[in-house]
N, C-alpha and C positions, 0 to 999 in steps of 0.2 A: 504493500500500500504506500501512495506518496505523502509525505510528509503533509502537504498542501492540501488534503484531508481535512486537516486542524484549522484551514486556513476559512476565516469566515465565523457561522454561532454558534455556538457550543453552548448546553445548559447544565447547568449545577443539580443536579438533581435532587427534592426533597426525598426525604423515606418515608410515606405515610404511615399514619400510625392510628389503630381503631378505640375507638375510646379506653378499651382495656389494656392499651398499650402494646399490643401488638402487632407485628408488618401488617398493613393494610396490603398483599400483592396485586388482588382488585383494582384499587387506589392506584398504586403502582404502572401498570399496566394499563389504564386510561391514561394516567400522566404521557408516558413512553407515546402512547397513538399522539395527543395532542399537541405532545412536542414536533414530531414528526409532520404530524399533518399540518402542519403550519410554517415548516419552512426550516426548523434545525438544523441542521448538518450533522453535529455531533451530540452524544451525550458522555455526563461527566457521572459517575457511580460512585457514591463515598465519598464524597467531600464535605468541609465543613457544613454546606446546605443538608445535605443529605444525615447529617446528625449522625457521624458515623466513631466519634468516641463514644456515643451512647449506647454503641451495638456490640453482641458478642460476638467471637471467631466466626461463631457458627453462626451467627445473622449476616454478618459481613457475607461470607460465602453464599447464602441462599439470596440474598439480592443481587448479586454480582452474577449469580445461573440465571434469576428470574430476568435479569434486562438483558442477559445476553439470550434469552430460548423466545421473549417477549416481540426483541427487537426483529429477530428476524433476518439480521445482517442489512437492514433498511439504512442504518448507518452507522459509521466508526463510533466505538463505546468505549472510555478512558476510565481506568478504574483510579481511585486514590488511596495509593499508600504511602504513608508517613508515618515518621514520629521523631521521638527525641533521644531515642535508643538508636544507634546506627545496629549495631549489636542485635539485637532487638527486630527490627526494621528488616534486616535482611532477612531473617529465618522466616520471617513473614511472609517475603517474596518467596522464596525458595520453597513452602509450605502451598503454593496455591499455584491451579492447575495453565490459569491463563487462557481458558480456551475461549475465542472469542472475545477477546478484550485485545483492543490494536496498540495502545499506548497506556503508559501512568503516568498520574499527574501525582509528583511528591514535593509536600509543603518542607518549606528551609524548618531543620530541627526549633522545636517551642520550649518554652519555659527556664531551660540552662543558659540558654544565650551565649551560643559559641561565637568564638573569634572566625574572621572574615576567614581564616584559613584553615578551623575546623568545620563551617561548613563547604569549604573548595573538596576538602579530604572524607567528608562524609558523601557528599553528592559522587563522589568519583567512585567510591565504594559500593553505594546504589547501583549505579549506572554500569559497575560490571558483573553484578549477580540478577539483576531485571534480562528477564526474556524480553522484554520488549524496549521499544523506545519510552527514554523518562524527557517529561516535561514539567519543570522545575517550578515552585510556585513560591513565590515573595509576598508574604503578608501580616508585612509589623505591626497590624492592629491587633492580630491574634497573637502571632510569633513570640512577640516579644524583642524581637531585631531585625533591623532591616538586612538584606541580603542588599551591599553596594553595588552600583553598576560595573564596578571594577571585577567582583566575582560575580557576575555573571558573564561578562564578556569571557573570562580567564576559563569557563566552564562550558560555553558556547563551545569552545572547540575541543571539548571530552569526546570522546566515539559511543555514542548513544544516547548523547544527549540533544534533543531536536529541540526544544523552543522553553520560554520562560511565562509562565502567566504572573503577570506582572499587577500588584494589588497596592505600591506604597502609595498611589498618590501623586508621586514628585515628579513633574513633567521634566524638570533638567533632567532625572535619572534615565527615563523613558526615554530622550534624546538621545543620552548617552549609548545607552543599548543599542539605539537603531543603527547611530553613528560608525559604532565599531563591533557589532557581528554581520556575519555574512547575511546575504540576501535570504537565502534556506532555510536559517533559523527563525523558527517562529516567534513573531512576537506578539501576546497576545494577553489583551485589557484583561485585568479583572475587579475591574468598580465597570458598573452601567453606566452611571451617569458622565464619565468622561470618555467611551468609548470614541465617539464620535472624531473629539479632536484626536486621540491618540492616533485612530487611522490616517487623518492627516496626517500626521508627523510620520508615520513609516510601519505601524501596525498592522499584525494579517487577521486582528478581530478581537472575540471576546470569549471570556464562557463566563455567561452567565449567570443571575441570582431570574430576575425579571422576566428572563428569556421565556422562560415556561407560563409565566402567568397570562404574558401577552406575544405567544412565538408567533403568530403573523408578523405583526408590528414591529416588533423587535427584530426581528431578522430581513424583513425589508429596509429597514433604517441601515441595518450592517451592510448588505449589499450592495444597497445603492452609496455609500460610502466608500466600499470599495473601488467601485464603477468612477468613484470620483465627481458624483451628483449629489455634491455638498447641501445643495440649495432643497432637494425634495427631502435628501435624509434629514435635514435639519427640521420641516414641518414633522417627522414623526419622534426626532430626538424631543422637541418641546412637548409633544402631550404625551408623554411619557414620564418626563424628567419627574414631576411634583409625585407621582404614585412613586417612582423608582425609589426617591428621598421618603417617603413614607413606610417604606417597607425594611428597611431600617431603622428606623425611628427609636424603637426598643428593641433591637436585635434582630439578626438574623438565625431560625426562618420563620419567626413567629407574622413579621408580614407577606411573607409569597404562600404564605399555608392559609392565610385567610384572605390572598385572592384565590387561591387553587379551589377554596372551598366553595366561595361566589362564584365559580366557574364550573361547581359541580364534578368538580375531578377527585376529589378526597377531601376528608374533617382536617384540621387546624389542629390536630392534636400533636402535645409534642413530649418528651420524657423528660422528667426532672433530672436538674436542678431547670430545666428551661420551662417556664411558662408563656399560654398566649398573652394576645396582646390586650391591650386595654380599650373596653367600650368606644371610649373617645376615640379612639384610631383608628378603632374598626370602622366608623362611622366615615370618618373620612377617607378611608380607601375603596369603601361602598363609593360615595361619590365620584370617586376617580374615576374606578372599576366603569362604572354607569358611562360615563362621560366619552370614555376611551370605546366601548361598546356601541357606543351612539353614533358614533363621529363612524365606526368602522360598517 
């Protein structure tokens, strides 16, 4: 498969869950259609969206079967493994079977806070026990450290490391990336709401939180952005933007699981320590929700 795959939306996948807290694969499996039938490209298994420190070995694996026997091969499916164990982290890899899963997406080590050269020495050790290609994910709002654009440039040219989803924020860093790796490396948003300019600047797209809630819309904005029809992708960047920032508001995925639910796709349910969102929020992304359905 070519790298180029990656190139364009990608969604975060939530993991529903049924009021008695367990996998919704129902849930699941209409998510997967709606994604799809609305224009995704790729989806993402297990990532922070997808609430996947709140799952066991054995759930991890039965979602990772369910999206890959669900999907159908309709499109590339990127599992997420991570941690803060390199140690750890590997036996992980080396423990599951990969089949049907084209890429992984592993977040920069969390909560130790290694130096810029323990995560070069960590990512390098991934990247030679992963069956597959890794795509590296930077996000110091959770991490706890930012991965510099220095290491990632210096990790761009590891042998099986294809692109970085990039979550700090920092448009000079973004720059930098674009600046000095190669064309093939993917570079790819991960905040919604700056997606738009980052493809300006030299981005091959996103993977999504929003994607799922509103995958027409959202994935039309990305493409005609790539296409370089700034002017039409920007009418759908703006009725988007205010939902996007809503869905946030108190954490993620307490707001895309209460559009998913106004959308009929799965309950808002989520496992402690996380709780939904608050009345008052609800209320306003009902509005949004409405608004963005109306227009479409």
């Amino acid at each position: 498969m070519s790298y180029q795959a990656f190139r364009g939306s990608g969604v975060a996948l939530v993991t529903p869950f049924t009021a008695k807290g367990e996998i919704d694969f129902n849930g699941l499996g209409k998510l997967i259609d709606y994604c799809i039938g609305g224009g995704i490209q790729y989806l993402v298994s297990l990532g922070t969206t997808g609430e996947s420190v709140n799952l066991s070995k054995e759930e991890k694996v039965a979602v990772l079967d369910f999206t890959v026997e669900h999907t159908m091969g309709r499109v590339p499916i990127v599992a997420g493994f991570g941690g803060n164990s390199t140690h750890q982290l590997i036996k992980e890899i080396g423990a599951f079977h990969f089949n049907g899963i084209d890429a992984i997406l592993s977040v920069s080590p969390y909560y130790n806070k290694p130096t810029q050269q323990g995560i070069i020495v960590h990512y390098k050790e991934v990247a030679k026990a992963a069956p597959k290609p890794v795509i590296l994910y930077n996000v110091p709002g959770r991490t706890g450290s930012n991965m510099t654009a220095e290491t990632t440039i210096a990790l761009s040219e590891v042998e099986n490391i294809i692109g970085v989803k990039e979550a700090s924020g920092n448009f000079s860093q973004c720059m930098q990336i674009v600046k000095h790796t190669r064309k093939e490396f993917l570079k790819i948003s991960g905040d919604d709401n700056i997606t738009l300019p980052l493809i300006a600047l030299g981005f091959d797209g996103v993977i999504s939180v929003s994607g799922q809630g509103f995958p027409k819309q959202f994935s039309e904005m990305v493409n005609l952005s790539l296409k370089g029809d700034f002017e039409s992708a920007k009418v759908l960047h703006y009725a988007l933007v205010d939902v996007t920032d809503m869905l946030f508001a108190e954490g993620n995925p307490g707001g895309i699981k209460e559009v998913l639910r106004l959308a009929g796709i799965c309950e808002a349910n989520m496992r402690l320590p996380l709780v939904g969102i608050s009345p008052a929020l609800q209320a306003k992304i009902k509005t949004e929700f409405d608004k963005i359905l109306k227009k479409d």
